[in-house]
N, C-alpha and C positions, 0 to 999 in steps of 0.2 A: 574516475570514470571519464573517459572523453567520447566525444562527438565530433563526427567528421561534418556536421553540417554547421553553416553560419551565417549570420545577417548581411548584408550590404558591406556594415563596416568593419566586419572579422571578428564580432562577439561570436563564442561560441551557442548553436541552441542547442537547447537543453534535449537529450534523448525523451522521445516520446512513447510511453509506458502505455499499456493497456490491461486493465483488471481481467485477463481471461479467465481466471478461476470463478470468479463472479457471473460474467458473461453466459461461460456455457453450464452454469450447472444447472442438473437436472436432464440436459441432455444426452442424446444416444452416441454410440461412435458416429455411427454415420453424420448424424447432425453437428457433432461437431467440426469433422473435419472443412464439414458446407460454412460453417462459421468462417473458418479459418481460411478457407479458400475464399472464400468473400473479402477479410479483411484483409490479405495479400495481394489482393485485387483491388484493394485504395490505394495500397503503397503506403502509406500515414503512419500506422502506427510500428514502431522500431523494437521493442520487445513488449514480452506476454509477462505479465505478474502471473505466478501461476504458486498453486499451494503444492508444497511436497509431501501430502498426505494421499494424495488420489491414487487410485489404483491404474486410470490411465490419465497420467496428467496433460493438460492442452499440450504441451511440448513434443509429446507422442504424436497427436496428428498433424503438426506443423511442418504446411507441405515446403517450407524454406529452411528446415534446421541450420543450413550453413546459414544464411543473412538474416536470420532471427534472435534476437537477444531475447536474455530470460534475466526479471528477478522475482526471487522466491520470495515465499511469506511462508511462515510458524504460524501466524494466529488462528487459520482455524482449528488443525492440530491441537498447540495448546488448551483453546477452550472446550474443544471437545476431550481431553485428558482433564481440565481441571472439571470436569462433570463429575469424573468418577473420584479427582481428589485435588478437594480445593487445598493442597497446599503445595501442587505442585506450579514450578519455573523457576526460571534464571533468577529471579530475588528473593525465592521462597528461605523461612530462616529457616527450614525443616531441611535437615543433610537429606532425607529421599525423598523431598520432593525436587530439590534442586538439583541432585543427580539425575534424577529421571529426565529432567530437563536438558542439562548437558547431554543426556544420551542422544535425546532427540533432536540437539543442536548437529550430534554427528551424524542421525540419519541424512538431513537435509547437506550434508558434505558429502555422501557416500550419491546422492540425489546429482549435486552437484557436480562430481565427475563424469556421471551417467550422461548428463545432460550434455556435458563436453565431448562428452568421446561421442555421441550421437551426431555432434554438430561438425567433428572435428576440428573444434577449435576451444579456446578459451571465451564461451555466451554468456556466461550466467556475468552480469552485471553487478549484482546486490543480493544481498542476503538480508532478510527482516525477522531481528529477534522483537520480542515486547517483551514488558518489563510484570508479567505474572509473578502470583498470583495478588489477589486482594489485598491488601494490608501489608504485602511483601518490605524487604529491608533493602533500601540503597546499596549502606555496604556490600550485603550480599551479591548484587546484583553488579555492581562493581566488579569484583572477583568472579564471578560468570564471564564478563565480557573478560576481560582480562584473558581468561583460557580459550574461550570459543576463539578469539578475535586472534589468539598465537597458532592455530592452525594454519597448513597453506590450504587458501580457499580458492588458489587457482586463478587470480585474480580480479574474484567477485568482494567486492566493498560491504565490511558489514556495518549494519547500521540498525538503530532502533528506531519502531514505528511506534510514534506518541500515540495509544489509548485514554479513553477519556478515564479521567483518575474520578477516587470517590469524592462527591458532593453533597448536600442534603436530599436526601430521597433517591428515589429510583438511579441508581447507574447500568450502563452497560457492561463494560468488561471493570472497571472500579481499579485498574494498575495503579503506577506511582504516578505521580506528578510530576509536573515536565521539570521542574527546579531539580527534583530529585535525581531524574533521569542524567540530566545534564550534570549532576553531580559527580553520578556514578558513572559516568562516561570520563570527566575529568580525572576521576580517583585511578578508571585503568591505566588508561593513556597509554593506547595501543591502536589509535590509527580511527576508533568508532566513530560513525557518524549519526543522521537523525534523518528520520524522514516523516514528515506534520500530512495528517491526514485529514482534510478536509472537515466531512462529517464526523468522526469520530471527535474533533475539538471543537465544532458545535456543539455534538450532543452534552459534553461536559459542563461547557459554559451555559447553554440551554441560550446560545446567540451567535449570529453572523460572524458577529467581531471575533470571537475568539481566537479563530483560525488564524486570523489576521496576527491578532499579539502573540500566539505559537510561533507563527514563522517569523516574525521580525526578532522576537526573543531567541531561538534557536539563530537564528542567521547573527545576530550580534556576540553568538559565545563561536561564532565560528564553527558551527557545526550542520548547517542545512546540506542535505547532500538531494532531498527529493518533496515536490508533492503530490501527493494524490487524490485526486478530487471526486469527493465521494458524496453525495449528497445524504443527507436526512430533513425531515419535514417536522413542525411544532405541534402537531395536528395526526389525528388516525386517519389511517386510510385500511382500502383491502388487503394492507398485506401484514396490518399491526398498530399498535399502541405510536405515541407519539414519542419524537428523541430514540426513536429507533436505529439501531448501524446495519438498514437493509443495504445502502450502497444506490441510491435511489439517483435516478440520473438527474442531467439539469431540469428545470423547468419547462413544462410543453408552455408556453404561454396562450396557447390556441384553447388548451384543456383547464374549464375553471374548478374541476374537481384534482387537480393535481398543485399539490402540497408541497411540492418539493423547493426547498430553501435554496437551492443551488441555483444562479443563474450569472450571466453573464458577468455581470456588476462583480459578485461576489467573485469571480474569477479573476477581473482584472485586480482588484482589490488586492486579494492574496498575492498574488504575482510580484503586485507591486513593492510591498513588504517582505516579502521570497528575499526578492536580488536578483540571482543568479543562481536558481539550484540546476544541479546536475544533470536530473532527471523531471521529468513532470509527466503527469500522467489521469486517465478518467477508471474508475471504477464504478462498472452499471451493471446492476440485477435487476429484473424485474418476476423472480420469484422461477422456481424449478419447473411452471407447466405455460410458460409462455411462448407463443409461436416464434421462431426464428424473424418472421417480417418484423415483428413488433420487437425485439432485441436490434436489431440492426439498425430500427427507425434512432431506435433511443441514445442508442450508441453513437449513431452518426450526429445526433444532436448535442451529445455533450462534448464531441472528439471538435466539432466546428465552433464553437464557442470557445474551445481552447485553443486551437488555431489562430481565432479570430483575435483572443485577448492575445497572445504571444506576437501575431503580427505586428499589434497595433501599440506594442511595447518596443517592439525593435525598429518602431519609424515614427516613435513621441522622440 
């Protein structure tokens, strides 16, 4: 993936991703579009992460298809299909549930030209499998990437997005471990890359750090291609239990009832450990009935904190 932008001294930066699927759900056509016409009115962010499960995905109201990039995400998909059968994905050792997964590898391709011909051009940037379901097999998972990854995707980079793998007690999505992953990435050896998601390697490690040694471990087998900075908090709030993957934005520091582990710090941090990923990026929800002012506050708070730490990387 490249980027036409760069620092002073001809580093490339890294394209700047925005969780819209996160962003606007819940909301109406109309609202979203006011979304999207707002944030094409920062100019900031460079493409929409968007899921290709939606029936109108953010992509549809994006009033710049030509100068908007896109990368997709499986996961909510996925966990909404392994509801009705946990032994479906790409590392399932069950032949139907890993077909059913391949299949749904090629919706998100059949997604993927749509999105192109809409744009007329080659947008779609990345493609994000994870490594489903629970207890799933490396090998297997292996040989999934292997086939999705020999498809022509048009030029969009596939890559897998680290979930937090099983630990003692409560997990979120419970996939393989990053060792594994990066296993099963080595064993296809077709080009996959990785992209370390903030909160979701919180949530696993149940600490700050974690993210941190994701990305520096992924970056050392040569494989970082993104991050996404997604918060979770150690603590309940209104919208759920604690180690939650709501997607919680940075920290309001003004608001002492907001929990959110994400803040500055922890962004230059990662970063730091990053390198040089490809892409970097924020994904903010704050829950399907929330006013547009108050999405855009929150957005706007964790899209400058990422500005802020990338700035202040490119002029240490």
């Amino acid at each position: 993936m490249s980027n036409s932008m760069s620092d002073p001294a001809g580093t490339p930066e890294p394209l700047f991703v925005l969780g819209a699927y996160a962003l606007l759900g819940g909301l109406d056509d109309r609202a979203k579009r006011q979304v999207l016409d707002e944030l094409a009115a920062r100019e900031v962010v460079q493409a929409l992460e968007c899921s290709i499960d939606e029936e109108q995905p953010p992509w549809a109201f994006d009033p710049r298809p030509e100068c908007t990039d896109l990368v997709f995400t499986l996961v909510g998909g996925s966990v909404r299909r392994l509801a009705g059968d946990p032994e479906f994905g790409l590392a399932s050792a069950s032949r139907g549930g890993r077909s059913d997964a391949i299949a749904y590898a090629r919706d998100a391709l059949a997604e993927v030209r749509r999105a192109n011909d809409r744009g007329g051009r080659p947008r779609v940037r990345a493609i994000e499998l994870h490594s489903a379901p629970s207890g799933g097999d490396p090998g297997c998972f292996g040989d999934s990437l292997a086939e999705v990854a020999g498809w022509d995707w048009e030029g969009a980079q596939v890559v897998v997005e680290h979930c937090d793998a099983p630990r003692p007690g409560p997990t979120s999505k419970g996939f393989l471990h990053l060792r594994d992953e990066i296993a099963a990435i080595a064993r296809a050896d077709c080009g996959v890359r990785m992209v370390v998601n903030w909160g979701r390697s919180a949530i696993e490690g149940r600490s700050v750090l974690t993210p941190l040694a994701h990305a520096r471990e992924v970056r050392e087998a040569g494989l970082l291609e993104g991050i996404m900075f997604s918060g979770c908090s150690d603590r309940p709030d209104q919208r759920g239990g604690a180690w939650a993957d709501f997607h919680l934005p940075v920290v309001d520091v003004d608001d002492p009832a907001d929990g959110s582990l994400l803040d500055g710090s922890a962004i230059r941090a990662t970063l730091q450990a990053a390198g040089t990923p490809r892409f970097v990026g924020v994904k903010v929800s704050l829950g399907p009935h929330a006013p547009i002012e108050a999405r855009m506050s929150a957005v706007d708070r964790s899209m400058n904190e990422l500005l802020a730490a990338l700035a202040s990387r490119a002029h240490a």
